[in-house]
C-alpha positions in Angstrom: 67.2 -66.7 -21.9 65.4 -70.1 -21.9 63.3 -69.3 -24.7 66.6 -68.6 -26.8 68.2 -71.3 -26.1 64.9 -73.6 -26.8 64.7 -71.9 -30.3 68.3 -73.4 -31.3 67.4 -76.5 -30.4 64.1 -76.3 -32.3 65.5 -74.9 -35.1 68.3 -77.3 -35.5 65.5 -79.7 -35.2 63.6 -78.4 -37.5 66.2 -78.2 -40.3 67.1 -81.4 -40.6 65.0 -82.8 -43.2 66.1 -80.0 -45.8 68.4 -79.2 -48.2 71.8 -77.5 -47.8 70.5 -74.4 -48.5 67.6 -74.6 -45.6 70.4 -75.9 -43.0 73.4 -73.1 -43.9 70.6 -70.4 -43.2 69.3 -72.3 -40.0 73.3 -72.3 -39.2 74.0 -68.7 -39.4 70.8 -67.4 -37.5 72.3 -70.4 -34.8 75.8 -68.5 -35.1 73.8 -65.4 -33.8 72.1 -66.6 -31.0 74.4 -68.4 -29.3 77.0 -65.4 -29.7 74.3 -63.8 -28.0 75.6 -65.6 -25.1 78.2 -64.6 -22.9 81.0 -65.9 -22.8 82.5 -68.0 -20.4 85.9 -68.3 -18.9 86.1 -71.8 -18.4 84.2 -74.9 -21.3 83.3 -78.5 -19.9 85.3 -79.3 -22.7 88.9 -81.1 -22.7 91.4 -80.6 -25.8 90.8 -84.1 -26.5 86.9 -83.2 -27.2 88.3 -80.0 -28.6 89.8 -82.5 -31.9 86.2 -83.4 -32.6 85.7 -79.6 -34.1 89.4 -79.0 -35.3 90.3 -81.8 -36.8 88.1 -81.9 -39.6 88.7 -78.1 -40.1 92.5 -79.4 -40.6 91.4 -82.5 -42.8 89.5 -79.3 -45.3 92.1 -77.3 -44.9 94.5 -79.6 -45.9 92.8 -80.9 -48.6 92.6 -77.1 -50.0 96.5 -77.2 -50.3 96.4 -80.8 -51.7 94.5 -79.3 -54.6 96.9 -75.8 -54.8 100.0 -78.4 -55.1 98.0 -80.8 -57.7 99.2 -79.3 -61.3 96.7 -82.0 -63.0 93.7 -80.9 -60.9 92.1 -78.1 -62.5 89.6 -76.8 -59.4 88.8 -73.3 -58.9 88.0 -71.3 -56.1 89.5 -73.3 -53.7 88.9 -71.3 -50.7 84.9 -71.6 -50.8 84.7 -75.5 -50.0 86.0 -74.1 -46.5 82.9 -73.0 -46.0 81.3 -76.2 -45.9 83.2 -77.4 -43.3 83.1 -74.2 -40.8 79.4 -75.1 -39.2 81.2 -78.5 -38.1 84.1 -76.6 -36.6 82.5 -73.5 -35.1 78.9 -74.1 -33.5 79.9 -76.9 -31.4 82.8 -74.9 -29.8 80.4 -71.9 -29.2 78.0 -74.2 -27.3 80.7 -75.4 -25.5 81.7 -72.2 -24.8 78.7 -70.3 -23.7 76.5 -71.4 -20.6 73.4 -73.5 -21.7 70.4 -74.6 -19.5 68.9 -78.0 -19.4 68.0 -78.9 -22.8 68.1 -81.5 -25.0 66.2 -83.7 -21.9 63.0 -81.5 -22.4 60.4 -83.3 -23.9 59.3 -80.6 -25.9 62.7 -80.7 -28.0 61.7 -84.4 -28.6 58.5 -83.8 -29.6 59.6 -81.2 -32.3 61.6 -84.0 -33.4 59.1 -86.4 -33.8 57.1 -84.5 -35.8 59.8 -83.1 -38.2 60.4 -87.1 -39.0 56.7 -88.1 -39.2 56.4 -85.2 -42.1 59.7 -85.8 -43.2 58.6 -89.7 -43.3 55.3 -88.7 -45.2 57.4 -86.6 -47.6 59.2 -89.2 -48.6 56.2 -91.4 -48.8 54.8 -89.3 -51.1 57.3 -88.9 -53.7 57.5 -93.0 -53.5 53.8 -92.8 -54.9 53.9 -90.1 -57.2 57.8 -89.0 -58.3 57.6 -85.6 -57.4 60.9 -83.5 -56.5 61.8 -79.6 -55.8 65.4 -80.1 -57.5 65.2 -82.4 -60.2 61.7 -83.6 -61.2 61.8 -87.5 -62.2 59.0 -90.2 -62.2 58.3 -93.8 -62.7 58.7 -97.2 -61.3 62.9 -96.6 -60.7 62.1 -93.5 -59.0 63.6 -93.0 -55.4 62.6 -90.7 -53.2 65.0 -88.4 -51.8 62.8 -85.9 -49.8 64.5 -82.2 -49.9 68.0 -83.3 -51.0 70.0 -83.6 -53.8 70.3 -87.3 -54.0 68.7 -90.5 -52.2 71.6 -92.0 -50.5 72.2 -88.8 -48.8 68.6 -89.1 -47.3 69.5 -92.6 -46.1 72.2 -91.6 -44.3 71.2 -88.6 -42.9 68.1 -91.4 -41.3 70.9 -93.6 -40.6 72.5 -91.4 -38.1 69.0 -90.8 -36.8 68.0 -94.2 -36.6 70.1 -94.7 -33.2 68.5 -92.1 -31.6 65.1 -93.0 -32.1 66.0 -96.7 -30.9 67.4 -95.1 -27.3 63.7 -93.3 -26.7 62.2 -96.2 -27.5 64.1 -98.6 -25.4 64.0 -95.7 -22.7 60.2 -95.9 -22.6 58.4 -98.5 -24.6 55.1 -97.3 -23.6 55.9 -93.6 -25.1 53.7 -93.6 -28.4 56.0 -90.3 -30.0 58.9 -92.6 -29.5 57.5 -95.5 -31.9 56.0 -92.5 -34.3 60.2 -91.5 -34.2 61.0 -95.1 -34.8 57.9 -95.9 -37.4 59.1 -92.9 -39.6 62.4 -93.6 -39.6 62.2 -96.9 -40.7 59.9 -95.5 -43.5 62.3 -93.2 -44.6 65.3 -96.1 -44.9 63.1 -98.6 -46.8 61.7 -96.1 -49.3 65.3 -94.6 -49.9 66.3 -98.0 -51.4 70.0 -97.9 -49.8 70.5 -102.0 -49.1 73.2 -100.9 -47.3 71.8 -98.3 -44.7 68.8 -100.6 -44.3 71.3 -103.4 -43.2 73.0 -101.3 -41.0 69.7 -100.1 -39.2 68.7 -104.0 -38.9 71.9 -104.7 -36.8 71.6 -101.5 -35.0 67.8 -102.9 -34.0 69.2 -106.3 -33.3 72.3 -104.8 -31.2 69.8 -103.3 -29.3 67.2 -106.2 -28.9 70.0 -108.3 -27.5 71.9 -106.3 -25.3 68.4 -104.2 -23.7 66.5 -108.2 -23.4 67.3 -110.9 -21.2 66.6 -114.5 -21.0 63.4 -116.0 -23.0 62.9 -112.6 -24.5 66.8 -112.6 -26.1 66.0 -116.4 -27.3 62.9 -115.6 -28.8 65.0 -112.4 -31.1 67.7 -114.8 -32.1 65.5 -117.2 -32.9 63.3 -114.7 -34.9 66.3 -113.4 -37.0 67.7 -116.6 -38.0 63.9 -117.6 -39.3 63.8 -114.0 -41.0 67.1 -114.4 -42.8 65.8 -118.3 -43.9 63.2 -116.9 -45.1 64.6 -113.9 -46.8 67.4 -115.9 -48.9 64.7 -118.7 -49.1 62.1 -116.6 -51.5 61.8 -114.2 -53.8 62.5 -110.7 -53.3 64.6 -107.7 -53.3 67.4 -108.8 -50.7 67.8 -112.6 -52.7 67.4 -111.1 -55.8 70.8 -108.5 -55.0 72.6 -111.5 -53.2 72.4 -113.9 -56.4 73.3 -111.1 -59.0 76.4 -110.6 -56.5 77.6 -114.2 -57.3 76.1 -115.0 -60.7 77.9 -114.6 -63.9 75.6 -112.7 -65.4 74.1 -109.4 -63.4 72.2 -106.6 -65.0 72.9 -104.4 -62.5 76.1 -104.7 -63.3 78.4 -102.6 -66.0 81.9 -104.5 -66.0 83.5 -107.6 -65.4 84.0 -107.0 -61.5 81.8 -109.3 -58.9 80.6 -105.5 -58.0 81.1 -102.2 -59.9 81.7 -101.1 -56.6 85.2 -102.7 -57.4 85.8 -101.2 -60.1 85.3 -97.9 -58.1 87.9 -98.7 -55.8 90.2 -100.3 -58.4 90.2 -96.6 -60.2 90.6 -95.1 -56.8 93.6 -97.0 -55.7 95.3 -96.2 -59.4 95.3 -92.5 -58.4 96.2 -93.6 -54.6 99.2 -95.6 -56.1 100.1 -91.8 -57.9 99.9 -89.6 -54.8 100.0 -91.7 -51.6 101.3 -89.3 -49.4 99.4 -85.8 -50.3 96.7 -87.1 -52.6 95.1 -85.0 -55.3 93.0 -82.5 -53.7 89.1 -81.8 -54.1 86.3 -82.4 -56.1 87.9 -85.0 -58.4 85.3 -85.0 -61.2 84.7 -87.1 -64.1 87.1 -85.4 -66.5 89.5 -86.3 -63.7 88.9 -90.0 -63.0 88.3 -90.9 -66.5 91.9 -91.2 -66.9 92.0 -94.0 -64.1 89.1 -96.2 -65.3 90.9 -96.2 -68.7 94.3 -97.5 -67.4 92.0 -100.0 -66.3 90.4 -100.6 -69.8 87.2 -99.6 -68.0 86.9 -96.5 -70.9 83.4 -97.4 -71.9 82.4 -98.4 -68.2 79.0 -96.1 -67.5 79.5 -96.1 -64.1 82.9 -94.2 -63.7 81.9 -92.8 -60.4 83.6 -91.9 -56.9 85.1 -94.3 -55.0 82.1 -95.2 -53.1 84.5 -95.7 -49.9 84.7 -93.0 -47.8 88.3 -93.5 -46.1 89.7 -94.7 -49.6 87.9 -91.6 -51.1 89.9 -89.3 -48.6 93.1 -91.1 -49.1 92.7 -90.3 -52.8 91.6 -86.6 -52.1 94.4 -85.8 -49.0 96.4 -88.7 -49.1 98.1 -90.4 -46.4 98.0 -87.4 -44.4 94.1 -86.9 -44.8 93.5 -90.7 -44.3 95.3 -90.0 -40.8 93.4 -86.7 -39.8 90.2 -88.6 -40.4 90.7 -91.4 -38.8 91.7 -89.5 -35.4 88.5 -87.6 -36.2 86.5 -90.4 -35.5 88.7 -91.7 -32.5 88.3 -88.8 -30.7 84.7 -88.9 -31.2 84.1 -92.3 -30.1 86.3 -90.8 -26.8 84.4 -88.2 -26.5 81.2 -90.7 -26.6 82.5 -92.9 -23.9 82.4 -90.0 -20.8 78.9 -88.9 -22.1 75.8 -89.8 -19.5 74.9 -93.5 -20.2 71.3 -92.1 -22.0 73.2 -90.4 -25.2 76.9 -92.3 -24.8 74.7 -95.5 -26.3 73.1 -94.0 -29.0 76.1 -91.5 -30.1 78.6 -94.6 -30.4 76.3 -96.5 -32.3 75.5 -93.7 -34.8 79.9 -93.6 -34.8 79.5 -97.7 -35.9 77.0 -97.4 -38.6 78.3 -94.4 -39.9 81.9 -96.3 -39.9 80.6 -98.7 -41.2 79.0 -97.2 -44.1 81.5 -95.2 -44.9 83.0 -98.4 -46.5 80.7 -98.4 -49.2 79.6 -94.6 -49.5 81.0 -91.2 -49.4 78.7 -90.3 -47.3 80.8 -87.6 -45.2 81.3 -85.6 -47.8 77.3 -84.6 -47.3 76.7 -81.6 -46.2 73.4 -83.0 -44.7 74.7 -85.8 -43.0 77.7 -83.4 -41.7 74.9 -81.2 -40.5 73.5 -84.7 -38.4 76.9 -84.4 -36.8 77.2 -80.6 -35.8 73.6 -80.9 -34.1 74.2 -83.9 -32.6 77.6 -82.4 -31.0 76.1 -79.4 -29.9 73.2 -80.9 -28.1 76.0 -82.9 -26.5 78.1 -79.8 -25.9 74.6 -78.6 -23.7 74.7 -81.9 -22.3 78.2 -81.8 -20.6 77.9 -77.8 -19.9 75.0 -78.4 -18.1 77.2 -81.3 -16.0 80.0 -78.8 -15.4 77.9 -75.9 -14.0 76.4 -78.3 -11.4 79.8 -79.8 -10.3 80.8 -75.9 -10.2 78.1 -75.4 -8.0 78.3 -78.2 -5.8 82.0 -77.4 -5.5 81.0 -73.9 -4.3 78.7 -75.1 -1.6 81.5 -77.4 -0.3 
């Protein structure tokens, strides 16, 4: 039975640097095995932790009739994008449901980890170098790597919500070497992925970290080291500068319209079609043919960048309106409850993966990634081992009583 439950952790493990393909099959054969399990009558979890699971089954499923009662949006085969949404709502509940052993505390689970990131970290490396891709071979100097999956910001996401839990092993043990390899690779990963915003976000998740685990001279001595970093970043020459004065010059060539940001211009579209449908929004996979319309009203016809919002809860409020704005948001309040009863070891690094990834859902639609949903479904079902294993040994305490 141990060995069973140490292959689902090791295959979850082991799937997340790949594609959605890779991680639906490593889903399924996780289905099986913990169905293998029998059931139990009672679950360590509360209907409050229950939300975490339902609700964004409800935010799909709602969505799905969005679209039905949309005339103007022309999707087909509605029912399938439930499937992309079902790992989320099912495998967590199962763990929760079936009796799981200490787990996610063994060090051999860790260590799998580790070295999925170091090769995910050299994979990554390597296309930096040399261009290469599975999907969609591309080279050159603009090249960005994007390891296994379909585009690069996913992969910096999908790190992103890694990052916080490579920072908690290595503020756990300093001295563990696998836990700066974890760290190291990570880090890798996020600066070759070339997401500004994700590598921001993992600097203030390092810097939370350094000032709230340090004390005294040690605290000083970060603060002081930050502000000198960020003199000398705005004070030369390089990437971070460079993005900075394009934001507030006049003339930008990153930039396609007359907006301070495209981004913007994004959300200016996006708030057109919220303006039309506030309440039940328009439903799925609003494609180009779809927002074209928008950008025009907007005498943004020729603009080349007539992309998504770029904004994940104004994306949602587009896609499920008011409603779907609402279901999300309790998504990730009950979430950040269900992170505040969790042993202090994980509570720290789950609610800071909940802040960057709220945080960068301001600027990307990152949640509508299956990869980085897949982050989420691991990470609540290693919890859901986490607080089983707590309820059996208050069950049996209580029996010895």
């Amino acid at each position: 039975m141990k060995t069973r439950h140490n292959l689902v952790a090791i295959l979850l493990v082991l799937s997340l640097p790949f594609g959605v393909a890779a991680q639906n099959a490593v889903s399924i054969l996780v289905l099986i095995l913990l169905a293998m399990n029998p059931k139990t009558a009672q679950a360590p979890w509360t209907w409050r932790d229950l939300m975490v699971v339902v609700l964004p089954l409800a935010l799909c499923l709602w969505t799905m009739i969005a679209t039905i009662v949309n005339s103007k949006n022309p999707s087909q085969h509605v029912g399938q994008y439930l499937f992309g949404f079902l790992p989320l709502a099912l495998l967590p509940v199962l763990a929760a449901y079936r009796p799981m052993p200490l787990l996610v505390r063994k060090p051999l689970v860790f260590q799998w980890a580790v070295g999925v990131v170091i090769f995910w970290a050299v994979v990554v490396f390597s296309q930096h170098l040399w261009g290469w891709s599975l999907q969609n071979p591309r080279g050159g100097v603009d090249f960005r790597p994007f390891g296994f999956f379909s585009h690069p910001l996913t992969l910096a996401y999908a790190a992103l919500l890694l990052w916080p839990w490579a920072l908690a092993k290595l503020f756990h043990n300093p001295r563990w070497t696998p836990a700066w390899l974890a760290v190291i690779s990570i880090a890798l990963i996020l600066f070759y992925s070339g997401s500004r915003a994700c590598q921001a976000l993992a600097y203030g998740a390092l810097l939370w970290n350094l000032l709230t685990r340090l004390r005294g001279k040690a605290r000083m001595a970060v603060v002081l080291a930050f502000i000198l970093g960020a003199v000398a970043t705005f004070a030369t020459d390089n990437p971070v500068s460079r993005r900075f004065t394009h934001l507030i010059a006049s003339e930008n060539p990153d930039r396609f319209s007359d907006y301070p940001d495209d981004r913007l211009a994004f959300w200016h579209a996006h708030w057109e079609m919220v303006k039309e449908r506030p309440v039940l929004g328009h439903g799925m996979h609003l494609r180009h043919s779809y927002r074209q319309p928008y950008y025009e009203t907007l005498g943004l016809g020729d603009f080349k960048k007539q992309y998504e919002a770029h904004n994940q809860y104004l994306q949602i409020w587009a896609d499920g309106g008011l409603i779907g704005l609402a279901i999300f948001t309790l998504w990730l309040f009950f979430l950040w409850q269900l992170g505040k009863r969790l042993p202090s070891s994980l509570a720290s690094p789950f609610l800071q993966m909940l802040v960057v990834f709220g945080a960068g859902a301001l600027v990307q639609n990152a949640y509508y990634d299956s990869e980085v949903r897949h982050i989420f479904t691991c990470s609540l079902i290693f919890i859901a081992f986490v607080l089983r294993e707590e309820f059996d040994e208050e069950q049996r305490k209580a029996a010895k009583a």
